[in-house]
N, C-alpha and C positions, 0 to 999 in steps of 0.2 A: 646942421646943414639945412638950408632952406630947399624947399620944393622943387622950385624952378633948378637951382644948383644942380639938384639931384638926379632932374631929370636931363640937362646937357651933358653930365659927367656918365651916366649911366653906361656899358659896353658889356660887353658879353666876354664873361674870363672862361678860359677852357683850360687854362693850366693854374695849380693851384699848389700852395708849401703842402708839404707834408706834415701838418700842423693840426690839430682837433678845436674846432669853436666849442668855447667855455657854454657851459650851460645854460646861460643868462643870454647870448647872444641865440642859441637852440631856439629857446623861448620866446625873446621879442621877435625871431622872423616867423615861429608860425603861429603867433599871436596876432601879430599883424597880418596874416593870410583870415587867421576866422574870422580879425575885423573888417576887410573887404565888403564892400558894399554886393549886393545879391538882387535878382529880379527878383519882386513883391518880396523881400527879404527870407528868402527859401532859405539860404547856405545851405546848397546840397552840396557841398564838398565834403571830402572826410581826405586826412592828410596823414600818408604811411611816410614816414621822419626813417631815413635810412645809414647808418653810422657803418654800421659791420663791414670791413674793409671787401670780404668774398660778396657777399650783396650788392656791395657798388660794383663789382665788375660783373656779375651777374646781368645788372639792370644797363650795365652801359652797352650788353648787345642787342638791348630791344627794340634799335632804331639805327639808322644809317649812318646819322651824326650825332650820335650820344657817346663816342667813348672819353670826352670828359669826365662822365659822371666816374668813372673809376679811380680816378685821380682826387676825386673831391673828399672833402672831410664829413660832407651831407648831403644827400638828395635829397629832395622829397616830391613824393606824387603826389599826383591830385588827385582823387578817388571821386567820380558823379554818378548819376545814378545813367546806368545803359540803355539805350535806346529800348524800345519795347518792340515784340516781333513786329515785322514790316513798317516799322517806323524806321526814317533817318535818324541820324545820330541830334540831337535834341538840341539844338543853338543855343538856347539860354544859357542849358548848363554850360558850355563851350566856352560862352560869352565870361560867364560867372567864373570860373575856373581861371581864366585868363586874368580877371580882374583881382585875384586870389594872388595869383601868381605875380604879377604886376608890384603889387603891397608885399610882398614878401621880400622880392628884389629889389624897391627902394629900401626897406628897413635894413637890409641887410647893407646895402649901400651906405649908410650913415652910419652903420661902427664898423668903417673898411671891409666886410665880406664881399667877397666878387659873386657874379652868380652866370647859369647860361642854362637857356632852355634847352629842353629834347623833349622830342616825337616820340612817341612808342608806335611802332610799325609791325610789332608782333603779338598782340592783347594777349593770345593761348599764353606763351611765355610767361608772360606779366603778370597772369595771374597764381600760374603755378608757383612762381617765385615769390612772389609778394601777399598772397593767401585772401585777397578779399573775395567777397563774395560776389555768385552770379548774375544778380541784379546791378553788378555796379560796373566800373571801366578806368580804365586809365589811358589818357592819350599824351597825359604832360606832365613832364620830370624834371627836377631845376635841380644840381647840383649847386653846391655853396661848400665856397672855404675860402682861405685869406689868396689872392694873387698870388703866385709866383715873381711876378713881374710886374710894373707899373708902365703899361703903354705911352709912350711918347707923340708916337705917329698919330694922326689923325685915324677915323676906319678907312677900311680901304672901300675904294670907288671913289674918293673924295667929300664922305660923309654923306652928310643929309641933302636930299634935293631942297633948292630954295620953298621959302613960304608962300612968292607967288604963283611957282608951276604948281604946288599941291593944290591952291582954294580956289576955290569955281564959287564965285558968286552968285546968290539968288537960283540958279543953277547951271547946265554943263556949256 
């Protein structure tokens, strides 16, 4: 599948067979997460790979709309390093995590896995269940498994806004 392909095709699946991804596809998506590109190449991520069907629905109530991940055949989080006292939450890492995630759910896109983000909106939770340590955090979780279904319909709103309303030249 070529890039460009990959990236029109891309959609967010929340329903998913009840089906286990072979070890080999395990591997290429979060191989493809530690290949992600990183600021000044840190990879502060570290990535908790979650199969055990009671841990996915554990994790699927640690956000408002995550209860896909219970259904999924894998999540996985993204583990960065937590903000330090009276710091905000660190944007790079954010940024990096994102771009983690991003490679993940194209590779997984190219041998048919579907995938969809979720928020974690309750860290305490998150970390009890998921056991990392105190210096670290988790805000983002991507379930993965094979579609249930192959959407037909466009997304809904009518897809993407045109390429002229998005770019502002030179500036606003």
């Amino acid at each position: 599948m070529e890039v460009w392909e990959a990236i029109r095709k891309k959609r967010a699946v929340r329903v998913f067979k009840n089906e286990p991804l072979p070890e080999e596809a395990v591997t290429r998506i979060l191989d493809a997460g530690r290949r992600s590109q990183s600021s000044k190449n840190t990879q502060p991520w570290d990535f908790i790979a979650i199969r055990d069907h009671d841990q996915l629905q554990k994790v699927s109530e640690l956000g408002q709309w995550t209860g896909h991940v219970a259904g999924a055949a894998m999540c996985v989080a993204i583990v960065v390093p937590a903000p330090q006292p009276g710091q905000d939450v660190e944007w790079k890492h954010m940024f990096d995590a994102g771009q983690a995630a991003s490679y993940m759910q194209l590779a997984a896109l190219e041998i048919g896995v579907g995938s969809c983000l979720g928020t974690v909106y309750k860290p305490d939770e998150a970390r009890q269940i998921l056991g990392y340590p105190t210096d670290k955090t988790v805000n983002i979780v991507i379930s993965f498994g094979y579609p249930a279904e192959q959407p037909t319909t466009p997304a809904k709103k009518g897809g993407r806004r045109p390429l002229q309303e998005v770019i502002h030249w030179d500036r606003w």
